[in-house]
DRENDO-990482 format. One record per residue (C-alpha): residue in three letters; x, y, z. Coordinates in steps of 0.02 Angstrom, whole numbers, plus 50000, padded with zeros to 5 digits. Layout:
N
ALAXYZ ...
***
This chain:
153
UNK515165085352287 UNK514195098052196 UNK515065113352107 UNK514505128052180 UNK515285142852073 UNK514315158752004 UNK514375160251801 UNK513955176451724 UNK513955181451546 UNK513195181051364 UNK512885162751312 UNK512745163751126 UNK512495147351013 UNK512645155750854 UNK511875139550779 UNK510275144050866 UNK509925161350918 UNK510825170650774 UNK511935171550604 UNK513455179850586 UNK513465192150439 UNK514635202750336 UNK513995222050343 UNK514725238250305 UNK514165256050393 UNK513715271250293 UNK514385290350344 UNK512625290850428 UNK513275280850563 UNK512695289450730 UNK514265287350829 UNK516135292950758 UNK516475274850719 UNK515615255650755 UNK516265248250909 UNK516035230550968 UNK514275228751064 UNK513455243550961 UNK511555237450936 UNK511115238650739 UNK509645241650627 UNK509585238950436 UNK510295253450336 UNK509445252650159 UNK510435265450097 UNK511975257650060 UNK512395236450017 UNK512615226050163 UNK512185241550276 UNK511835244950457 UNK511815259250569 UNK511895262450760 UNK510295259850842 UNK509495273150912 UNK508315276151068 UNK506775264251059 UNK507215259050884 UNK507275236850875 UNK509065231150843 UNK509335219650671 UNK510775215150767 UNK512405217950880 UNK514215224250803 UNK515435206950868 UNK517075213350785 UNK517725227750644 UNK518985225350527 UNK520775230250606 UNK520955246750539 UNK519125253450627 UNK518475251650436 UNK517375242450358 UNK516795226750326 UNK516035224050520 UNK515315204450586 UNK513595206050641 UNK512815194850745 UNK511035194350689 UNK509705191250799 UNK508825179550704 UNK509465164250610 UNK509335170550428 UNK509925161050248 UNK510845175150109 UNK510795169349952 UNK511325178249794 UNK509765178649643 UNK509635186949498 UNK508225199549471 UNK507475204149324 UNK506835222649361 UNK508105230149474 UNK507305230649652 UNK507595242249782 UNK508645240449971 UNK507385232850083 UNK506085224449952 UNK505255207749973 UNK505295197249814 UNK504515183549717 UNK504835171049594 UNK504775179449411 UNK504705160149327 UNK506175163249215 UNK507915156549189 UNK509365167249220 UNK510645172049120 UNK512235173249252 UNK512955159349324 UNK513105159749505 UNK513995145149585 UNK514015137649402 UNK512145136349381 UNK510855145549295 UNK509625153449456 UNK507895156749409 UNK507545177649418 UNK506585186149551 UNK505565200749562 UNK504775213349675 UNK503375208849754 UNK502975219349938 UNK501255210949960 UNK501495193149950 UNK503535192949928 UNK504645185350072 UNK506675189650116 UNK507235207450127 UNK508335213249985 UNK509835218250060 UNK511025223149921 UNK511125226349733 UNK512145223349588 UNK513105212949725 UNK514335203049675 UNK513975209449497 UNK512875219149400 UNK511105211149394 UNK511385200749570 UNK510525205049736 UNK510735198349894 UNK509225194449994 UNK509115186750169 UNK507675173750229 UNK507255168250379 UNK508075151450420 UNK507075137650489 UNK505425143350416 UNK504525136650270 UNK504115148150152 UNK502465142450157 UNK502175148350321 UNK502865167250286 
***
């Protein structure tokens, strides 16, 4: 006997359509406050930030939940599988840069290792910067692509 029954919905695998990320909203933020199913785009403004989507602009992503008190920090659900990772730079960039290596040492530890720097590079640089001094002074935050060589960027 076959089932016959009518499914409707969203069918997300976050493990292959998307990442979930950790953003924040800015004052710019087109509607009084983010609500769950809001469409996104990159805010390079502030760290981390996104604002409402507005007519014919392409969404970064979709708002999935707020923090409880309608503040900030929001989940994101990207639209595209992306790796953050936390580098250190050695000439501050800017929100929204693409980097390269600089072929240094560090001199912060993250995660107990010594990270070579990184520096602007919006030619021939890959991942978007996406916040600064972030978790400390001297650390960015820049997403990649996930699933691509960088070779192939």
């Amino acid at each position: 006997m076959a089932f016959s029954k009518s499914l409707s919905g969203d069918r997300w695998s976050l493990t292959h359509i998307g990442t979930v990320v950790p953003k924040t909203f800015s004052a710019s933020y087109t509607a009084p406050t983010p609500a769950v199913g809001h469409l996104v785009k990159r805010d390079p403004a502030i760290n981390d930030g996104v604002l409402r989507c507005a007519s014919t602009e392409e969404p970064y992503g979709m708002v999935l939940s707020i923090n409880s008190g309608g503040t900030n920090p929001l989940s994101v659900l990207r639209f595209a599988k992306v790796q953050s990772v936390v580098l250190e730079y050695n000439v501050a960039p800017a929100r929204g840069d693409s980097i390269t290596a600089n072929g240094t040492a560090g001199v912060i530890p993250i995660d107990g290792v010594l990270r070579d720097q990184i520096i602007t590079d919006n030619s021939d640089g890959v991942g978007i910067v996406v916040a600064l001094d972030s978790p400390v002074t001297g650390l960015c935050i820049v997403e990649f692509p996930a699933g691509v060589s960088i070779a192939d960027l």
